[in-house]
N, C-alpha and C positions, 0 to 999 in steps of 0.2 A: 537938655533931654531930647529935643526934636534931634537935635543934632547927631545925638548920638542912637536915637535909631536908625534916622536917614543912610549912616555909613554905614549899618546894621545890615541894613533893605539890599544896600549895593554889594555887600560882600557875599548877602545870599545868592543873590543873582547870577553874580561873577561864579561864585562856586558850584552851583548848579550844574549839572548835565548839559549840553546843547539839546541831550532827544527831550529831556522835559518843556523843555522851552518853546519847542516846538513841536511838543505832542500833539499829533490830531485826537478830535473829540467828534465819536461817534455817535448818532441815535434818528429817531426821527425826523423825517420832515416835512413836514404840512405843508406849508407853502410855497415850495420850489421851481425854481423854473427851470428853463433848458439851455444850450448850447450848444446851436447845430453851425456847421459851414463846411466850407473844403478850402483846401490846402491846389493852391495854383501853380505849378512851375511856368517861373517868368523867361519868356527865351523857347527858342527854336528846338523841338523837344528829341532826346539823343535817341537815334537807332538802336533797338536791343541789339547787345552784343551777346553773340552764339557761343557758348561753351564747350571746349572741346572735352570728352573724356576721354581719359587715359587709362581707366583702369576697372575691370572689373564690367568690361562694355557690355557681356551677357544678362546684365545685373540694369546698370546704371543708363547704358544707351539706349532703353528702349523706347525713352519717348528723348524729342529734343528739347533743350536746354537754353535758357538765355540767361546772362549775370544779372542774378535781384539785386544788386546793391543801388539803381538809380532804375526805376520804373514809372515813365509817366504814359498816362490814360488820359485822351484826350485833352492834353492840355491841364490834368491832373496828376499830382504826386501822389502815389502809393507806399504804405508802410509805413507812413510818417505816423508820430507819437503824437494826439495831441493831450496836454493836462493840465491842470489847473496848480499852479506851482506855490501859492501864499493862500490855500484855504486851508483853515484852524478848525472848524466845525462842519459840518453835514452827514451825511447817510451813511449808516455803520456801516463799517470797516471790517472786514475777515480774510486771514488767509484762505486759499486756495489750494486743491492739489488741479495744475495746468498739465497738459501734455504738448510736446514736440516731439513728430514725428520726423524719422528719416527715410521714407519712403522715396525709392528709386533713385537714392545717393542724393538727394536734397532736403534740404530741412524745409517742413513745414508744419505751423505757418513761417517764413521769411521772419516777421517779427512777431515772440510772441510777449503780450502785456499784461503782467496781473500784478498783486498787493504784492509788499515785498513780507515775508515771513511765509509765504507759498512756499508749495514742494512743486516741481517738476520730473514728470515722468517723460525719461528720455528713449521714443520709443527705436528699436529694429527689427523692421519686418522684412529686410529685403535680404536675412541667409547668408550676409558675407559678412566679414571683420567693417567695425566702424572702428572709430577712436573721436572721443567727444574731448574737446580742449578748449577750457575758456579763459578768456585774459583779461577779466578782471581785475578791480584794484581796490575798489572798497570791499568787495566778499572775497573770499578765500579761493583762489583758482582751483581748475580743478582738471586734471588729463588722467580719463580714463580709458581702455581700449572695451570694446562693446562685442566681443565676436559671438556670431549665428546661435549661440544655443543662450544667451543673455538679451533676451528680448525688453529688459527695461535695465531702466538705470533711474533713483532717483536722487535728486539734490536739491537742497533748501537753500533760498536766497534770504539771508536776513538784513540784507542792507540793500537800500535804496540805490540803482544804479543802471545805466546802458549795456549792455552784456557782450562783447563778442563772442560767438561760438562758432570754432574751425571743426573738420574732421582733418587730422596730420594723414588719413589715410589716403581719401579722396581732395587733392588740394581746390578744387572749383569749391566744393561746400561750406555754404556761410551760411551764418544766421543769426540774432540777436535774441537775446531775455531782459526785456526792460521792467523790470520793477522799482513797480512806483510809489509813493510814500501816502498816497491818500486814495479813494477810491475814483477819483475824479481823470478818467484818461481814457483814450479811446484811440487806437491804430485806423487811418483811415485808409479805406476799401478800395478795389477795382475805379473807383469814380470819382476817387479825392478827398471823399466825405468822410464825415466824425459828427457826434454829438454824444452831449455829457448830458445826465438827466437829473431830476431833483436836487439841483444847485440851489442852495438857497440865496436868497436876494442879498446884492453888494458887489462891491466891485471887487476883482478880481485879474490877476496875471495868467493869462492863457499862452500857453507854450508851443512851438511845435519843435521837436527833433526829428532828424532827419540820421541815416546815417553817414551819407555821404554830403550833403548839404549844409550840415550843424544844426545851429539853433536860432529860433526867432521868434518873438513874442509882443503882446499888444495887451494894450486893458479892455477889459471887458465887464457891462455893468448888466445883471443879472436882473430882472424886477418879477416878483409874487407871482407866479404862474404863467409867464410869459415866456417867449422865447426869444433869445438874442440870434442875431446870423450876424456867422464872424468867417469872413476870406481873409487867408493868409499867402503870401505868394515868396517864392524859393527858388533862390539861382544858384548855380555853381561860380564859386567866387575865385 
């Protein structure tokens, strides 16, 4: 009889969903603590490189330009994703409606980060044709053209994933939509920094993505109202 549940137990499991398995469980938390640090580029930190425009200069060229894709601040990495990657339980969960702006032929914010089931609202304030294209591979891509009198575009990201987004108009234009599977994540700033709040107590895989960098990660143990400080440090390999 044991026996013949046991095989019972594993067929269910096997048969199950992966998202059940790994459903987050959202609600209160009392007790929680923090997780603050910065993200460090290790190495002699790279000169912005200046973008040239080519198009649309009445528009685009009015202020100057350097490539976001590898930005360090003092001896700090910007844009980078940081998140907590194995938490099952904490602070409820809700989609978003997020906005990315393409003001003055650049996407901002560079990266933006929210829950994945978000809508985004893909703004054009700058009067001339965009064309938004993303190359996605867990969510459905999507290439649509945005011209002057379509001042939003929206699109829902229902799978967890790093996002590239080009404009095919203006080819310098990049950007990312990282939606992330728990609410636990934070893009860090001008200064390198990030912190995640009401984590509850345990230990934990903390991430960082980069887009040009990849990925790197460490454990981290959370305790009751306290804070942990966690440096991560990121080279070009």
């Amino acid at each position: 009889m044991k026996k013949a549940m046991l095989v019972f137990l594993v067929a269910a499991l096997v048969t199950l969903p992966l998202s059940s398995l790994l459903a987050y469980e959202g609600g209160a938390v009392s007790d929680g603590g923090t997780i603050s640090g910065v993200v460090k580029f290790k190495g002699a930190a790279p000169a912005p490189k200046k973008v040239e425009v080519t198009k649309d200069k009445e528009v685009c060229a009015k202020t100057a330009k350097n490539d976001p894709t590898l930005i360090v601040s003092g001896g700090n990495l910007v844009n980078a994703v940081v998140s907590i990657t194995d938490i099952k339980k904490g602070k409820k969960m809700a989609p978003q409606k997020v906005t990315m702006d393409q003001n003055g032929c650049e996407y901002k914010p560079h990266v933006l980060a929210f829950i994945v089931g978000s809508s985004v609202d893909i703004l054009n304030p700058d009067g001339i044709l965009h064309n938004v294209h993303s190359y996605s591979k867990a969510n459905s891509p999507f290439n649509m053209a945005q011209p002057k009198f379509k001042k939003t575009i929206t699109v829902k990201i229902d799978k967890p994933e790093a996002i590239s987004v080009k404009c095919d108009v203006h080819g310098w234009m990049s950007g990312w939509l990282f939606a992330a599977e728990n609410p636990y994540f934070s893009v860090t700033d001008n200064s390198g920094s990030f912190k995640l709040t009401d984590v509850p107590p345990g230990t934990y895989t903390l991430e960082v993505w980069h887009e040009t960098l990849g990925k790197v990660s460490q454990k981290v143990t959370v305790k009751a109202k306290q804070e942990a400080k966690v440096t991560f440090e990121m080279e070009k390999k």
